[in-house]
C-alpha positions, -999 to +999 in steps of 0.1 A: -827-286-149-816-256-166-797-242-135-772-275-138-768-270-173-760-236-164-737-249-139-721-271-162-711-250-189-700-210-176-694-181-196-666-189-224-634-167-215-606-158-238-572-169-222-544-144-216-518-144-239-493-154-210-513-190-215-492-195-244-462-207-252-435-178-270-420-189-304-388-172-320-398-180-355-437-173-343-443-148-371-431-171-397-446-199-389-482-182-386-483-182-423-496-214-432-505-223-473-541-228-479-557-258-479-579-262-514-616-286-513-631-297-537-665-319-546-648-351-546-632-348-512-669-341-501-684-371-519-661-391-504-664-378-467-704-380-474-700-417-486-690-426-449-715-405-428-740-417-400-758-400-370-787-385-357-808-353-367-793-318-350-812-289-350-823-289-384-833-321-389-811-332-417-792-368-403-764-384-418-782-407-444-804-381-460-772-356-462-755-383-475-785-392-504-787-355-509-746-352-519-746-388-537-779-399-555-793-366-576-771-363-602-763-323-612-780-312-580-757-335-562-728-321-576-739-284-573-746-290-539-709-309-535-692-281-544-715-251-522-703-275-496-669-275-505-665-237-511-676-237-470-651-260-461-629-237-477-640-206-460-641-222-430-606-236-431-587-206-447-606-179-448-625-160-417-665-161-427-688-136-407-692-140-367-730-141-377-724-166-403-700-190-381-721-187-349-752-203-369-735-228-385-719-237-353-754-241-336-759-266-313-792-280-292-782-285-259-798-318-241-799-330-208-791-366-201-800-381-166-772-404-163-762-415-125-748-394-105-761-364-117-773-346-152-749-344-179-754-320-208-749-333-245-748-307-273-764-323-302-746-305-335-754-300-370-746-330-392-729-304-414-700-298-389-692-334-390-693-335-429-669-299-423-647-317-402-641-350-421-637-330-451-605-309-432-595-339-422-592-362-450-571-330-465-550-322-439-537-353-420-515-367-448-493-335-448-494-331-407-484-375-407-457-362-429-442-333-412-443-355-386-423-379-400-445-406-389-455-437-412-464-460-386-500-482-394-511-486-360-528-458-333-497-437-317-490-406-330-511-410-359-541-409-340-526-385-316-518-364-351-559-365-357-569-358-324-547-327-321-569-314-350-598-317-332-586-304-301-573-271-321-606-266-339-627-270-300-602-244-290-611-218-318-651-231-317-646-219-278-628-191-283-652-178-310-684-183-296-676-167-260 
Protein backbone atom coordinates (compact mmCIF):
# COMPACT_ATOMS: atom_id res chain seq x y z
CA UNK A 1 0.00 0.00 0.00
CA UNK A 2 2.54 2.49 0.74
CA UNK A 3 4.53 1.77 -2.44
CA UNK A 4 1.28 3.12 -4.60
CA UNK A 5 0.98 5.99 -2.48
CA UNK A 6 4.52 6.49 -3.14
CA UNK A 7 3.75 6.03 -6.77
CA UNK A 8 1.07 8.42 -6.67
CA UNK A 9 2.52 11.31 -5.33
CA UNK A 10 6.65 11.87 -6.45
CA UNK A 11 9.03 14.22 -5.11
CA UNK A 12 7.64 17.94 -5.37
CA UNK A 13 9.98 19.90 -8.04
CA UNK A 14 10.36 23.51 -8.40
CA UNK A 15 9.57 24.56 -12.14
CA UNK A 16 12.08 26.39 -14.22
CA UNK A 17 11.56 29.82 -14.61
CA UNK A 18 11.29 29.27 -18.55
CA UNK A 19 7.65 27.68 -17.28
CA UNK A 20 6.48 31.08 -16.92
CA UNK A 21 5.13 33.51 -18.78
CA UNK A 22 7.54 37.13 -19.10
CA UNK A 23 5.71 40.38 -18.16
CA UNK A 24 6.98 43.99 -19.14
CA UNK A 25 5.44 45.61 -16.19
CA UNK A 26 6.41 42.24 -14.08
CA UNK A 27 8.18 44.27 -11.40
CA UNK A 28 5.43 46.59 -10.89
CA UNK A 29 2.80 44.50 -10.69
CA UNK A 30 4.63 42.14 -8.01
CA UNK A 31 3.79 44.72 -5.50
CA UNK A 32 0.44 43.91 -4.41
CA UNK A 33 -1.34 46.11 -1.12
CA UNK A 34 -1.88 43.93 1.80
CA UNK A 35 -4.78 42.38 2.61
CA UNK A 36 -5.96 43.31 6.46
CA UNK A 37 -8.26 40.33 8.73
CA UNK A 38 -9.87 40.80 11.27
CA UNK A 39 -12.14 38.74 14.05
CA UNK A 40 -15.35 39.43 12.31
CA UNK A 41 -14.28 38.08 8.91
CA UNK A 42 -13.31 34.89 11.03
CA UNK A 43 -16.64 34.73 12.84
CA UNK A 44 -18.26 34.89 9.90
CA UNK A 45 -16.21 32.23 7.87
CA UNK A 46 -16.47 29.97 11.19
CA UNK A 47 -20.36 30.51 11.18
CA UNK A 48 -20.40 28.33 7.86
CA UNK A 49 -17.86 25.51 8.60
CA UNK A 50 -18.42 21.58 8.39
CA UNK A 51 -16.04 18.51 7.99
CA UNK A 52 -14.28 15.95 9.46
CA UNK A 53 -11.36 15.69 12.15
CA UNK A 54 -7.59 16.14 10.42
CA UNK A 55 -4.78 15.34 12.25
CA UNK A 56 -5.50 17.00 15.33
CA UNK A 57 -8.78 16.16 15.90
CA UNK A 58 -10.50 19.39 15.99
CA UNK A 59 -13.67 19.14 13.16
CA UNK A 60 -15.58 21.84 11.87
CA UNK A 61 -18.43 22.11 14.54
CA UNK A 62 -16.17 22.15 17.63
CA UNK A 63 -13.84 24.87 15.73
CA UNK A 64 -16.78 26.53 14.98
CA UNK A 65 -18.25 26.42 18.94
CA UNK A 66 -14.75 27.28 20.00
CA UNK A 67 -14.73 30.82 17.67
CA UNK A 68 -18.61 31.49 18.38
CA UNK A 69 -20.09 30.29 21.79
CA UNK A 70 -17.29 31.44 24.69
CA UNK A 71 -17.67 34.82 24.94
CA UNK A 72 -13.97 36.75 25.52
CA UNK A 73 -12.18 33.48 24.80
CA UNK A 74 -13.97 33.38 21.63
CA UNK A 75 -13.02 36.63 20.65
CA UNK A 76 -9.29 36.23 21.76
CA UNK A 77 -9.11 33.27 19.92
CA UNK A 78 -10.89 35.18 16.64
CA UNK A 79 -8.35 37.41 16.41
CA UNK A 80 -4.94 34.87 17.11
CA UNK A 81 -6.77 33.36 14.16
CA UNK A 82 -6.94 36.28 12.23
CA UNK A 83 -3.36 37.73 12.91
CA UNK A 84 -2.50 33.97 11.02
CA UNK A 85 -4.52 34.66 8.24
CA UNK A 86 -2.63 37.71 8.03
CA UNK A 87 0.77 36.24 8.17
CA UNK A 88 -0.10 33.76 5.94
CA UNK A 89 -1.60 35.96 3.25
CA UNK A 90 0.94 38.91 3.38
CA UNK A 91 3.62 38.16 5.22
CA UNK A 92 6.19 35.01 4.88
CA UNK A 93 5.94 32.93 8.40
CA UNK A 94 8.74 30.37 9.07
CA UNK A 95 9.33 27.20 6.73
CA UNK A 96 8.99 25.33 10.16
CA UNK A 97 5.94 27.13 11.14
CA UNK A 98 4.11 26.86 7.51
CA UNK A 99 5.09 23.14 6.90
CA UNK A 100 3.12 22.14 10.32
CA UNK A 101 0.34 24.07 9.76
CA UNK A 102 0.20 22.66 6.36
CA UNK A 103 0.15 19.12 7.72
CA UNK A 104 -1.77 16.67 6.17
CA UNK A 105 -2.59 12.66 7.00
CA UNK A 106 -2.42 10.87 4.03
CA UNK A 107 -5.22 7.99 3.45
CA UNK A 108 -5.59 5.35 1.25
CA UNK A 109 -9.02 4.79 -0.39
CA UNK A 110 -9.63 1.43 -2.25
CA UNK A 111 -11.88 2.76 -4.81
CA UNK A 112 -12.10 0.58 -8.26
CA UNK A 113 -9.60 0.46 -10.30
CA UNK A 114 -6.94 0.91 -8.15
CA UNK A 115 -6.02 2.85 -4.62
CA UNK A 116 -6.43 6.48 -4.55
CA UNK A 117 -4.69 8.64 -1.95
CA UNK A 118 -6.81 11.39 -0.03
CA UNK A 119 -4.84 13.88 2.14
CA UNK A 120 -7.07 14.56 5.02
CA UNK A 121 -6.03 18.48 6.18
CA UNK A 122 -6.32 20.53 9.15
CA UNK A 123 -9.79 22.10 9.51
CA UNK A 124 -7.73 25.25 10.11
CA UNK A 125 -6.63 25.55 6.41
CA UNK A 126 -10.11 25.57 5.44
CA UNK A 127 -11.12 28.28 8.13
CA UNK A 128 -7.44 30.06 6.48
CA UNK A 129 -8.79 29.80 3.13
CA UNK A 130 -12.47 30.97 3.53
CA UNK A 131 -11.14 33.77 5.53
CA UNK A 132 -8.71 34.92 2.23
CA UNK A 133 -11.46 34.37 0.41
CA UNK A 134 -14.24 36.17 1.72
CA UNK A 135 -11.54 39.23 1.59
CA UNK A 136 -10.17 38.93 -1.52
CA UNK A 137 -12.81 37.88 -4.22
CA UNK A 138 -14.80 41.17 -4.19
CA UNK A 139 -11.73 43.23 -5.27
CA UNK A 140 -10.41 40.30 -7.89
CA UNK A 141 -14.67 40.27 -9.33
CA UNK A 142 -13.93 43.89 -9.59
CA UNK A 143 -10.74 44.14 -11.41
CA UNK A 144 -12.27 41.85 -13.35
CA UNK A 145 -14.95 43.83 -14.32
CA UNK A 146 -17.35 41.13 -13.82
CA UNK A 147 -20.84 41.53 -11.96
CA UNK A 148 -22.54 38.64 -13.41
CA UNK A 149 -24.83 36.41 -10.53
CA UNK A 150 -24.43 33.19 -12.02
CA UNK A 151 -21.14 30.61 -12.18
CA UNK A 152 -18.74 31.92 -15.23
CA UNK A 153 -16.03 33.83 -14.45
CA UNK A 154 -16.99 34.42 -10.95
CA UNK A 155 -16.48 31.02 -10.08
CA UNK A 156 -13.57 30.77 -12.39
CA UNK A 157 -12.36 34.09 -10.39
CA UNK A 158 -12.53 31.76 -6.96
CA UNK A 159 -11.17 28.83 -8.32
CA UNK A 160 -8.02 30.67 -9.67
CA UNK A 161 -7.41 31.40 -5.93
CA UNK A 162 -7.31 28.12 -5.11
CA UNK A 163 -5.36 26.91 -7.85
CA UNK A 164 -2.54 29.80 -7.03
CA UNK A 165 -2.44 28.95 -3.31
CA UNK A 166 -1.97 24.66 -4.37
CA UNK A 167 0.74 26.00 -6.52
CA UNK A 168 2.67 27.90 -3.63
CA UNK A 169 1.51 24.90 -0.97
CA UNK A 170 3.55 22.62 -3.69
CA UNK A 171 6.12 24.69 -4.27
CA UNK A 172 6.80 25.19 -0.62
CA UNK A 173 6.66 21.96 0.76
CA UNK A 174 8.97 20.14 -1.99
Amino acid sequence: MIDILHEKHPEARVPPDSAFDIHEDAEKRAETSPVYYFEETVAKCAGRLRGAAGPIRVDGLQLKSWCLRFGAHSEMLRNELALWVDLLSNGSPLYASYRALNAARMLAADKRPGVRPLACREILTRLFARCNLEETKAAATAECANVQLSGGLRAGIEGNLHAVRAVCVTICSG
